[in-house]
C-alpha positions as CSV (number, residue, x, y, z in Angstrom):
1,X,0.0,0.0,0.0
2,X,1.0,3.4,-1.0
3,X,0.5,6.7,0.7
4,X,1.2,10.0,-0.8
5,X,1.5,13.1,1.1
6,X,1.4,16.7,-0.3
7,X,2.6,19.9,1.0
8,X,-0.2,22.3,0.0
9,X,0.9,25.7,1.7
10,X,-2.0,28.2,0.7
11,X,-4.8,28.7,2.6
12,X,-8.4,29.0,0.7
13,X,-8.1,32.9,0.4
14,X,-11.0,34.2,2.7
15,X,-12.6,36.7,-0.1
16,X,-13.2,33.5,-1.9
17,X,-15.1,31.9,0.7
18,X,-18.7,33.0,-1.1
19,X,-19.6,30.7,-3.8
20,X,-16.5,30.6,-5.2
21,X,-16.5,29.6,-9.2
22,X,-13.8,26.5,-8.9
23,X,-14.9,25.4,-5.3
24,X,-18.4,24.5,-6.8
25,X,-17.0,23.4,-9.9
26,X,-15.0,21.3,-7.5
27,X,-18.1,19.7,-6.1
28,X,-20.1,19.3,-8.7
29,X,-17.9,17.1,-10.6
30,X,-17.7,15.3,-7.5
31,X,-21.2,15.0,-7.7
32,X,-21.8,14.9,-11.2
33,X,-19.9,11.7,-11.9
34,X,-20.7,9.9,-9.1
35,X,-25.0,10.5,-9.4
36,X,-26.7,7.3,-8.8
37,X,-23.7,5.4,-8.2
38,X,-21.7,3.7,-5.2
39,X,-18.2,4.3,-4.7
40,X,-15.7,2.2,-3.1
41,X,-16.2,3.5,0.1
42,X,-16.0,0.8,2.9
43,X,-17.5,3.2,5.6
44,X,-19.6,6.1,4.1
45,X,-20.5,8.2,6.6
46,X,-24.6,8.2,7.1
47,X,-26.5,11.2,6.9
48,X,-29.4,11.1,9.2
49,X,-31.6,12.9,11.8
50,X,-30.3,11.4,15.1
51,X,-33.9,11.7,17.3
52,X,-32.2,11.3,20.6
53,X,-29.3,14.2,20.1
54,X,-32.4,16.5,18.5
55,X,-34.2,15.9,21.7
56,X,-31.3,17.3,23.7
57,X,-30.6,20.4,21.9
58,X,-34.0,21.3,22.2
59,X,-33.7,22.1,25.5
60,X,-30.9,24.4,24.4
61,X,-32.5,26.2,22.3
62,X,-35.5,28.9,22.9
63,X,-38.4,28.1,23.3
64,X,-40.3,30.0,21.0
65,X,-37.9,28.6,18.3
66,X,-38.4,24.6,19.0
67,X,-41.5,24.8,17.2
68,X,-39.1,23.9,13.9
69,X,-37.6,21.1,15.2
70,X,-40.9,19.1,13.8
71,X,-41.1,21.2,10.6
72,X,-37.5,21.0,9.6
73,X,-37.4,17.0,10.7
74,X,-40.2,16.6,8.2
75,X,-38.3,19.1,5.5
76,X,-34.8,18.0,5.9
77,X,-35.6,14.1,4.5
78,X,-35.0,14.5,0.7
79,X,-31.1,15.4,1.9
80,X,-30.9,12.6,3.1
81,X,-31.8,10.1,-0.2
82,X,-28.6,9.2,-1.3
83,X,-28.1,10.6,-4.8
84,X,-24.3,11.4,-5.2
85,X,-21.3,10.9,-3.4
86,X,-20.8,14.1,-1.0
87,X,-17.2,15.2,0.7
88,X,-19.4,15.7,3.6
89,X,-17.1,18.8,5.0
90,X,-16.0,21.5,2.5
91,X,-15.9,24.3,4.9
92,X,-14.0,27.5,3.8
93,X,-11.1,25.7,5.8
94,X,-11.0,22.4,4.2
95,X,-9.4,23.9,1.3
96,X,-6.2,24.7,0.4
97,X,-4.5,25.9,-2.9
98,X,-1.2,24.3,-4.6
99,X,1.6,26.8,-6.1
100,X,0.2,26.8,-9.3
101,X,-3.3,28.2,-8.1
102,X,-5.6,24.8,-8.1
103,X,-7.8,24.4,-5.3
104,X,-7.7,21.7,-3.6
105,X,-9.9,19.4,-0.8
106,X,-9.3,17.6,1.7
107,X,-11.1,16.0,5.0
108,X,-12.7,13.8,3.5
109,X,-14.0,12.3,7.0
110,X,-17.5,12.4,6.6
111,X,-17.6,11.2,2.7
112,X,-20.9,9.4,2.2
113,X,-24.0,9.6,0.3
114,X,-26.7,12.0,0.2
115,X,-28.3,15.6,-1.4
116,X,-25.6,18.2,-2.9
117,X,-27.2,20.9,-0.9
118,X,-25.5,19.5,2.2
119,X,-21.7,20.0,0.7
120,X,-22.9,23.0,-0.9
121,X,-24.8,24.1,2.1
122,X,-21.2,23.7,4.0
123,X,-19.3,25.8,2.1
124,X,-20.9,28.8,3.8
125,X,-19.0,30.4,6.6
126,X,-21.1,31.0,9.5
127,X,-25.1,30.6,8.7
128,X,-24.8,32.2,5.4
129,X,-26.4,35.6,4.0
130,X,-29.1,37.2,5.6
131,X,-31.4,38.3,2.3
132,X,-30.6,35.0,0.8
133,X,-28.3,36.3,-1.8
134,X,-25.4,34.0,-1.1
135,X,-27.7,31.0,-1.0
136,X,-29.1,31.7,-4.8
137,X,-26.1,32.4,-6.3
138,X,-24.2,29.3,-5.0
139,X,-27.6,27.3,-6.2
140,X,-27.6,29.4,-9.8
141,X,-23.7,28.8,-10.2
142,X,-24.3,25.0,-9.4
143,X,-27.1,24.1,-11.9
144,X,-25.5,26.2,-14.5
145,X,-23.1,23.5,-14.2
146,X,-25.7,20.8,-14.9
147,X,-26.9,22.5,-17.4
148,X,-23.5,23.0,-19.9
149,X,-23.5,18.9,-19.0
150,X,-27.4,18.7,-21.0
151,X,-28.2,17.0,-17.7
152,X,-31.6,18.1,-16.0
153,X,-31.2,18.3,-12.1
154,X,-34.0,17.1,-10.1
155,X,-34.8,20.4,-8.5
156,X,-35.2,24.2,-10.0
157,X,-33.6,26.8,-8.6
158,X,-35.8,28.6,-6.1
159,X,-36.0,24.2,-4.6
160,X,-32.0,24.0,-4.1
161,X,-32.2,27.4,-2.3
162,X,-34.3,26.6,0.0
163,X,-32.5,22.8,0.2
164,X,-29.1,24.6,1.2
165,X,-31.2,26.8,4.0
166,X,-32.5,23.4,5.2
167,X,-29.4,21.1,5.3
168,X,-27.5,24.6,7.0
169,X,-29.8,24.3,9.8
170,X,-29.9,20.7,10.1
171,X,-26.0,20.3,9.9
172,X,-26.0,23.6,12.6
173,X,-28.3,21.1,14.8
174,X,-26.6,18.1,14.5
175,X,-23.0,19.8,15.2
176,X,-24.9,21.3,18.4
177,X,-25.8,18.1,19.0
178,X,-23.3,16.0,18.9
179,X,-20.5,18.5,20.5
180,X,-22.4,20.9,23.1
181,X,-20.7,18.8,26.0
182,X,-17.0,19.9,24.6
183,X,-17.7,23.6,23.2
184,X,-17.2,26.2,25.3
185,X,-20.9,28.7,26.3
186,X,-19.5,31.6,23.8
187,X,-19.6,29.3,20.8
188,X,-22.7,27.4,21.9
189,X,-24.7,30.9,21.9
190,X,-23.2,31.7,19.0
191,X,-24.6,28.5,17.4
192,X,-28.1,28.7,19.0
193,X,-28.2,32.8,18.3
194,X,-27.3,31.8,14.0
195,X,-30.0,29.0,14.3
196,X,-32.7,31.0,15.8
197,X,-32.2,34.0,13.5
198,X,-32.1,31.0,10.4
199,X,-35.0,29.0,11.5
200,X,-37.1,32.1,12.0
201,X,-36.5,33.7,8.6
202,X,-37.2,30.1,7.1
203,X,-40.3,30.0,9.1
204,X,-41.4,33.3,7.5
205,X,-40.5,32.0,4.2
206,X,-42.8,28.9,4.2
C-alpha cells in the first residue's frame, strides 16, 4: 500500500469563501460523476436525523424557536436520499491551494452519500447571507453547471435554495448536538443565536 502526502501551503483565500467559481466546480464534478452510483467506500459516513441528540438540543434552544424542530425534521428528508457521493465537510477551511493556483480538498472524513445541498450548504462560513443572496447564487452557479453537461437536475432553482437553507440548519443542529458537551458557552450561543435568527427567517419564508 502506498500513501502520498502533499505539501499544499496556501490557505483558501478568505474573499473566496462565497460561492467561489472552482470550489463548486469542484463539487459538482464530485457529484456529477458519481450521481446514482456507489463508490468504493467501505465506511460512508450516514446522513441522518439522530432523534435522541435533536431531543437534547432542544432544550438548548428557545423556546419560541423549538417549534421547527418538527417542521425541519419533516423538510430535511430529501437530503438525506442518497443521490451522489458528497465530501461531507468542504468548509472555507477544508481547502487549500497548490503553487500553481488549483484548489484543492481535503477532509474527506465524513464522505458518504446524500443531497448536494448539504456540501454545498457547508461551504458557507457562518449561517450564510441574511437576504438570501449567497444562498441563490451558489444554487444558480451550481445548476448552471448541470446545465452545460445537458443534464436536467431534479430540483429548479428557487428548490436547491431553499435545500441549502435546510441542510445549514440541520448540519447547525446536529454539530450542536453531537459536540455541546465539549464547546465552550461563547460558541454554543453563537450556534443557537445563527440557528434562531435562520430558523425564523425560514419559518417566515414557508
Amino acid at each position: 500500500m502506498w500513501v502520498v502526502l502533499e505539501d499544499i501551503p496556501q490557505a483558501f483565500p478568505k474573499e473566496r469563501w462565497y460561492a467561489d467559481r472552482e470550489q463548486v466546480t469542484i463539487l459538482f464534478h464530485l457529484h456529477f460523476n458519481s450521481w446514482n452510483r456507489k463508490l468504493n467506500i467501505k465506511h460512508p459516513y450516514e446522513y441522518h436525523w439522530n432523534e435522541i441528540f435533536m431531543h437534547t438540543v432542544e432544550s438548548l434552544l428557545p423556546e419560541k424557536i423549538t417549534t421547527i424542530i418538527p417542521v425541519l425534521h419533516e423538510q430535511v428528508k430529501p437530503l438525506f436520499m442518497p443521490l451522489c457521493c458528497l465530501s461531507g465537510d468542504p468548509n472555507p477551511t477544508n481547502w487549500a491551494m497548490r503553487e500553481n493556483g488549483d484548489l484543492v480538498l481535503f477532509d474527506f472524513e465524513q464522505i458518504g452519500y446524500g443531497h448536494p445541498a448539504i456540501d454545498l450548504a457547508i461551504t458557507m462560513p457562518g449561517f450564510g447571507s441574511v437576504d438570501g443572496s449567497l444562498e441563490k447564487e451558489i444554487a444558480q452557479r451550481y445548476l448552471s453547471l448541470w446545465e452545460k453537461k445537458g443534464v436536467d437536475f431534479p430540483n429548479t432553482a428557487a428548490e436547491l435554495e431553499k435545500q441549502i437553507v435546510l441542510a445549514k440548519l440541520w448540519i447547525s443542529l446536529d454539530f450542536l448536538a453531537n459536540h455541546y458537551k465539549t464547546l465552550n458557552e461563547n460558541v454554543i450561543a453563537y450556534f443557537i443565536r445563527g440557528f434562531s435568527e435562520k430558523a425564523e427567517d425560514f419559518l417566515r419564508s414557508i
